[in-house]
C-alpha positions in Angstrom: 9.3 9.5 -4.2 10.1 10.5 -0.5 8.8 8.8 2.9 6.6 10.0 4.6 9.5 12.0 6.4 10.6 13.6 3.4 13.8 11.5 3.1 14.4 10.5 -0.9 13.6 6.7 -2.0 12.6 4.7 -4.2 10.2 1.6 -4.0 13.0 -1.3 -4.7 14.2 1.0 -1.4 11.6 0.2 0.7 11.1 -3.0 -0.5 14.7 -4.0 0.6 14.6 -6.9 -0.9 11.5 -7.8 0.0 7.8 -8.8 -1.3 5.6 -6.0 -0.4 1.6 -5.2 -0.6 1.6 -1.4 -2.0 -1.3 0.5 -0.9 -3.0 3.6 -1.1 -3.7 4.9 2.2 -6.3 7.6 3.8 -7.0 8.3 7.3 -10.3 9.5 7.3 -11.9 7.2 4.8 -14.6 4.3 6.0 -11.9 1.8 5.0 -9.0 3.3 7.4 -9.6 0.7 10.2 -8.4 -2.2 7.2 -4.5 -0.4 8.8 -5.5 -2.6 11.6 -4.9 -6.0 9.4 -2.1 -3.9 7.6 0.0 -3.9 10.5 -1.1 -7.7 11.6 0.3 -8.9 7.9 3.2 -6.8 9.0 4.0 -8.4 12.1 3.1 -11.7 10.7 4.8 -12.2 7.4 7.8 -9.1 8.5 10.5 -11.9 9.3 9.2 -13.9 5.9 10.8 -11.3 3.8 7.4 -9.4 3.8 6.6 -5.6 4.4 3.3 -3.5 3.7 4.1 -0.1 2.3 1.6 2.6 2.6 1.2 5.2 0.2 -1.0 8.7 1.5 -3.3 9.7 -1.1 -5.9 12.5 -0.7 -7.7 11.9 -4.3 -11.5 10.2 -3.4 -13.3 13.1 -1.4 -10.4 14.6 0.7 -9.8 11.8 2.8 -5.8 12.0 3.6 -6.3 16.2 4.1 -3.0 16.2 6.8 0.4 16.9 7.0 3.0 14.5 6.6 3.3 15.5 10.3 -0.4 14.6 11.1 -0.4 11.3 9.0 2.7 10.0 11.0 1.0 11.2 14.1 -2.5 9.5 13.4 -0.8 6.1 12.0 1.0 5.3 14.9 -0.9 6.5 17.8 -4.0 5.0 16.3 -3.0 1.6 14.3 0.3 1.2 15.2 1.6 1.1 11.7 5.0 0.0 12.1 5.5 -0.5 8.2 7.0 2.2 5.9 4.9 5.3 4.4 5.7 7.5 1.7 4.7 10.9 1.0 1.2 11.7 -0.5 0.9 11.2 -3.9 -1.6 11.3 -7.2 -2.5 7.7 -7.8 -4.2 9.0 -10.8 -4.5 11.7 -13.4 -2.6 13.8 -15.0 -0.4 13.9 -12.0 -0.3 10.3 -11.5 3.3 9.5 -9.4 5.2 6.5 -11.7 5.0 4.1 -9.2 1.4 4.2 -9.9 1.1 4.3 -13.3 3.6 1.3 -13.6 0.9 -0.6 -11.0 -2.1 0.3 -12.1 -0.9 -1.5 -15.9 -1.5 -4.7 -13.9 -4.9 -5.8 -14.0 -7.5 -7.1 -10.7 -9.1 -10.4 -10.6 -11.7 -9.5 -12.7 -8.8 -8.9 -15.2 -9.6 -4.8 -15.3 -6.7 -2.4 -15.2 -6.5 1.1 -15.4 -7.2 3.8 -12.4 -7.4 3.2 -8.8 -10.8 3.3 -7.5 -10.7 4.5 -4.3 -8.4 4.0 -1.1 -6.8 1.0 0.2 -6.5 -0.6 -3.2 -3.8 -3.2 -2.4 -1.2 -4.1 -5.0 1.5 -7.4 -4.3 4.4 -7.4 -5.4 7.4 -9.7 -5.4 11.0 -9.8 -3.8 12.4 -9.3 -7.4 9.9 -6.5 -8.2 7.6 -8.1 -10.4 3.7 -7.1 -10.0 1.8 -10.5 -9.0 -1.8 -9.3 -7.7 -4.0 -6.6 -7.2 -7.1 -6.4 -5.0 -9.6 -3.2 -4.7 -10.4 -1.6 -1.8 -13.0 -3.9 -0.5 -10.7 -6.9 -0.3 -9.8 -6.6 3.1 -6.0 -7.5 4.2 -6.9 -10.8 5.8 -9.1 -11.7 2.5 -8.1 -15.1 2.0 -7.1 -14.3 -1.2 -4.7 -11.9 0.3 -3.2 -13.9 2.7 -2.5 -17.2 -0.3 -1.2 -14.2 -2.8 1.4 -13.4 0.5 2.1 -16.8 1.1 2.6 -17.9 -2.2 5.4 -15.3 -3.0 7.2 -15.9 0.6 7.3 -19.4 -0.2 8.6 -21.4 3.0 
């Protein structure tokens, strides 16, 4: 995997360390404004040993059609986003990246695995790597349920 930059990494990479919500990102989708609460969980749980990592995906309808160049450009003059971002990848399919098909063996509330369903599915995991939750795309970031899932893996 490579940021969004193009520089080689690997998810424990961005992690550093840290527990991190993993999600799929798009900037012309009718969820994109949920990289509004992305970045407030960033700020707000960043010095907890927290970091949001977005991952560009241009699989449902064409969504994330840009550049690197033009997602970096439309991220932070329009949200903000302070957090890291990879490079676009599959999230599904034959093309799948690994990260993804790794995450997407963990299962949502519901207890359904199996392919992402569209963007901005959000996917926690802990400082020591393990995957603890998974919320579809219309969870919002400051879903309660997000926010105890973040808390409970920051502890104090």
């Amino acid at each position: 995997m490579n940021t969004l930059d193009g520089r080689p990494t690997t998810l424990a990479e961005l992690r550093d360390g840290k527990a991190a919500l993993v999600v799929n990102v798009a900037s012309k989708c009718g969820l994109t404004p949920q990289y509004t609460q992305l970045e407030e969980l960033q700020q707000k749980y960043g010095e907890r040993g927290f970091t949001v990592i977005g991952v560009p995906c241009n699989q449902f309808g064409g969504q994330e059609p840009g550049s690197a160049e033009d997602i970096q450009t439309f991220c932070s003059t329009t949200y903000g986003v302070s957090f890291p971002m990879t490079e676009k990848v599959d999230v599904n399919g034959p093309d799948r990246h690994p990260v993804y098909t790794a995450l997407t063996e963990f299962p949502d509330e519901e207890g359904k695995a199996g392919d992402i369903q569209w963007n901005f599915e959000k996917f926690l995991v802990s400082a020591e790597g393990e995957v603890v939750a998974r919320f579809r795309p219309m969870t919002t970031p400051n879903d309660p349920k997000v926010i105890t899932a973040i808390e409970s893996v920051l502890g104090d």
